[in-house]
C-alpha positions in Angstrom: -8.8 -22.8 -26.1 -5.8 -24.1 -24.5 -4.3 -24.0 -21.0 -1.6 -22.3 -22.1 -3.7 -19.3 -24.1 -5.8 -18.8 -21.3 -2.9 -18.2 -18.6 -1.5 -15.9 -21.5 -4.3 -13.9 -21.7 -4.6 -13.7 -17.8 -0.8 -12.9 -17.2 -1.1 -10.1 -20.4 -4.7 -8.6 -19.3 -3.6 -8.3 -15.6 -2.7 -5.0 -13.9 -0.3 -6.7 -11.4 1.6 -9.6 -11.7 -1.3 -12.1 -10.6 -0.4 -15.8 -8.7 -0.7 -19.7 -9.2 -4.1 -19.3 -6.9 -5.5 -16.5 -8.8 -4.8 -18.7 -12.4 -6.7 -21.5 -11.0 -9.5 -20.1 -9.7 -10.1 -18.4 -12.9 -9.6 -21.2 -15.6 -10.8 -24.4 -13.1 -14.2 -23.6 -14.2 -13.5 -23.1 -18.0 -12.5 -27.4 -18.2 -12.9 -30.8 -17.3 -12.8 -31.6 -13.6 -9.7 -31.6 -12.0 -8.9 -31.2 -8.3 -6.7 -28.2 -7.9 -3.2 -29.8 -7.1 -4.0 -31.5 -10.8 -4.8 -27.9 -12.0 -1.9 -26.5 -9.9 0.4 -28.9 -11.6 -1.2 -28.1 -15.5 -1.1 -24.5 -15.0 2.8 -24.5 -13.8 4.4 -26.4 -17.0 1.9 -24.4 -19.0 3.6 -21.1 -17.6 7.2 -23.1 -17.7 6.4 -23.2 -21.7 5.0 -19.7 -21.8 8.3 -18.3 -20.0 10.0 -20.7 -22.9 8.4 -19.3 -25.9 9.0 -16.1 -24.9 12.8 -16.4 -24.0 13.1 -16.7 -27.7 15.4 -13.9 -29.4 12.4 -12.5 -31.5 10.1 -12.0 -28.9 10.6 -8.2 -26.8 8.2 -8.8 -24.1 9.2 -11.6 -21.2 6.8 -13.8 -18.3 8.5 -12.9 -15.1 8.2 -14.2 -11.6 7.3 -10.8 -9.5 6.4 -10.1 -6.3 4.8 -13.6 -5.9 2.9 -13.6 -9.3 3.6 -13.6 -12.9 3.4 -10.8 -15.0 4.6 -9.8 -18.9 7.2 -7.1 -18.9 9.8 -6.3 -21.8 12.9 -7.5 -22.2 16.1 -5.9 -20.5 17.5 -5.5 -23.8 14.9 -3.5 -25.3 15.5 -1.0 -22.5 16.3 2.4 -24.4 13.6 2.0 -26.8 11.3 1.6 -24.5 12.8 4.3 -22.0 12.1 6.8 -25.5 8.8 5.7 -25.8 8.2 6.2 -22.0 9.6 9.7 -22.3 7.4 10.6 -25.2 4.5 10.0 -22.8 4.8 11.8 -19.6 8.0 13.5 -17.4 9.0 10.9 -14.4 7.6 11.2 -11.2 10.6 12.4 -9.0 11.9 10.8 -5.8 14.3 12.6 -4.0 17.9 11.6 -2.9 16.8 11.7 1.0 13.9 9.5 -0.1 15.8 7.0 -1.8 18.6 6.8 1.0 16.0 6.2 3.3 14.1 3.7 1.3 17.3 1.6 0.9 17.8 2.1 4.5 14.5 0.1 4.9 15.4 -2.4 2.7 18.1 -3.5 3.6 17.5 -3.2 7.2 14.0 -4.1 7.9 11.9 -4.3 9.9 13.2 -1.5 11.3 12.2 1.2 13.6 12.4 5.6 12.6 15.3 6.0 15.7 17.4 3.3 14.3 16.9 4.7 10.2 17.6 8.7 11.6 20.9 7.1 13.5 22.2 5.5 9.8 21.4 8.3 7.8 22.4 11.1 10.9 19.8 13.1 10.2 16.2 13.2 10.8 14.3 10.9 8.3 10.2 11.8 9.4 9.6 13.8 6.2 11.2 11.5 3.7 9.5 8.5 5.7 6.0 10.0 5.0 6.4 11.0 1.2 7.2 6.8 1.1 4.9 5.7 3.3 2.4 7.6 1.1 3.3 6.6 -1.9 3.0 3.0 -0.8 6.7 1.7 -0.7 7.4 0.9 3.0 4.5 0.2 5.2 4.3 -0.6 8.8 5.3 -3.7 10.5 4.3 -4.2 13.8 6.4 -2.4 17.2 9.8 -3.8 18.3 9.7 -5.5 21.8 11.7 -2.9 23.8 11.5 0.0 25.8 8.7 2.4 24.2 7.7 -0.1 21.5 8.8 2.1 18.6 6.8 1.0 15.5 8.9 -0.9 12.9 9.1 -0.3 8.8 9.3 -2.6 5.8 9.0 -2.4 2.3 5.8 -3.4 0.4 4.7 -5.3 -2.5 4.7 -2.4 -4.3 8.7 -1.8 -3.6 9.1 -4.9 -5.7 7.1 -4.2 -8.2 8.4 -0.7 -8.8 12.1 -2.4 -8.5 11.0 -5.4 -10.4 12.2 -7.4 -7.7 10.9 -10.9 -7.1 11.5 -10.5 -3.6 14.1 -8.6 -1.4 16.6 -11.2 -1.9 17.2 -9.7 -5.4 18.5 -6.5 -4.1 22.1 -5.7 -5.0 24.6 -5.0 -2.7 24.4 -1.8 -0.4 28.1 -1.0 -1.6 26.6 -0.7 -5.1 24.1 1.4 -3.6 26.0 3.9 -2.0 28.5 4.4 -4.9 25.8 5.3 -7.0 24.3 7.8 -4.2 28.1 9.0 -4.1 28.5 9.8 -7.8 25.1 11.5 -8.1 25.8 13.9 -5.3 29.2 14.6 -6.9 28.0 15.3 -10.0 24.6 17.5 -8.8 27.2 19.9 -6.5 30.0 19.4 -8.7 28.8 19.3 -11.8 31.7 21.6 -13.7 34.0 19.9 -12.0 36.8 16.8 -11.8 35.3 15.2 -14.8 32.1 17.0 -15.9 32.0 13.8 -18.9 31.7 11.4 -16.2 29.0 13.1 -14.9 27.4 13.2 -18.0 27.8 9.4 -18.5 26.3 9.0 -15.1 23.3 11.3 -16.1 23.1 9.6 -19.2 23.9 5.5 -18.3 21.6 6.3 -14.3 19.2 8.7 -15.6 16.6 7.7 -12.8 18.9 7.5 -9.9 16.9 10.3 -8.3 13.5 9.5 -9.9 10.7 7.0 -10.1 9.2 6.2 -13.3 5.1 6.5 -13.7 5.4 2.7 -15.2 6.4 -0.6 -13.6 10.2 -1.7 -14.3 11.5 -3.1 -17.3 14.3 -4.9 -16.5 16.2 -6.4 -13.5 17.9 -3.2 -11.9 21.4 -3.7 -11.0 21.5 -1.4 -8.3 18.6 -0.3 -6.1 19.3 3.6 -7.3 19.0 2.6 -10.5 15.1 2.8 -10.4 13.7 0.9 -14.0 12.1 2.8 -16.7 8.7 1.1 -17.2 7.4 -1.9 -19.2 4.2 -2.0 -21.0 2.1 -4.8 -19.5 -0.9 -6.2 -20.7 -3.4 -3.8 -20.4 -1.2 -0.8 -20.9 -2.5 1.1 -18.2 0.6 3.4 -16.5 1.1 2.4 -12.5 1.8 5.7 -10.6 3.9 6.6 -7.7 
């Protein structure tokens, strides 16, 4: 079997995205001897033509960089098929507006403490902070070094991979952000009113603005409300929130 069939089935059997260390570790065994930069060096333009093949117009599925691995994950362009397939499966797991104002609070802001995330928002954020920290998108980071020590917040490796971020320098700009929080609010109070189309465009075009898909994203998001629908990796098992 070659290098390149192996890493294939690696990247398409793994549950999350799985790393350069992880691939050699698992096939240095499997061939001649070869000291791991060697190996290191193999495995990468083996990937590089993997990520090639794939970029070809008749293939649906994609090799990604994520989260500091590699994983399969379709295409952007086969999003609405696959968001009908997800939604043939099982309802989205819902995230609430507070929670995803606070989560991009973090993100964009982090490390950074409960006081200074309560200040930005203006109101208190303890009850949207625990629904994320258990569901594994922000986690702690250490205490800032001033008076009290208050403990400091980050996002997690499993914020990118629910975003399908590589890492947070992916994330779109906050005003994006906060023009898609505005439009959703205006069209959940207002929803008869001043352009009830729009807000059916906006339901229709950001469907998950308020929600978090039981899968792992599809595409690139172009705004951090605009949670993906999910891709069908390797093994096909469903990631939930």
């Amino acid at each position: 079997m070659s290098m390149k069939a192996k890493i294939e089935a690696i990247i398409y059997a793994a549950e999350n995205p799985v790393t350069l260390d992880e691939i050699v570790q698992l096939v240095k065994d499997s061939g001649p001897a070869q000291s791991d930069a060697e190996l290191k060096t193999e495995i990468r333009r083996a990937i590089a033509e993997l990520v090639g093949d794939y970029a070809q117009a008749e293939h649906g599925i994609e090799i990604r960089p994520v989260a500091g691995g590699y994983r399969m994950a379709t295409k952007p362009e086969q999003h609405d098929i696959v968001r009908a397939f997800a939604k043939s499966l099982k309802p989205p797991i819902r995230l609430s507006m507070p929670a995803l104002e606070t989560l991009a609070v973090i993100a964009y802001k982090q490390p950074v403490t409960a006081p200074e995330i309560s200040e930005i928002r203006g109101v208190d954020a303890s009850g949207v902070m625990a629904t994320l920290l258990d569901r594994k998108l922000i986690s702690t980071a250490g205490r800032k070094a001033v008076i009290g020590r208050p403990i400091l917040y980050k996002t997690t490796k499993e914020f990118l991979l629910r975003f399908g971020l590589k890492d947070v320098s992916e994330l779109p700009s906050m005003e994006e952000f906060e023009k898609l929080v505005a439009e959703s609010l205006q069209c959940e109070l207002y929803p008869g009113e001043n352009g009830g189309e729009h807000c059916e465009e906006v339901n229709e075009e950001q469907p998950a603005a308020d929600e978090i898909s039981s899968g792992s994203a599809s595409q690139q998001p172009a705004r951090l409300g605009e949670i993906n629908e999910p891709s069908f990796e390797g093994a096909g098992r469903p990631h939930e929130v």
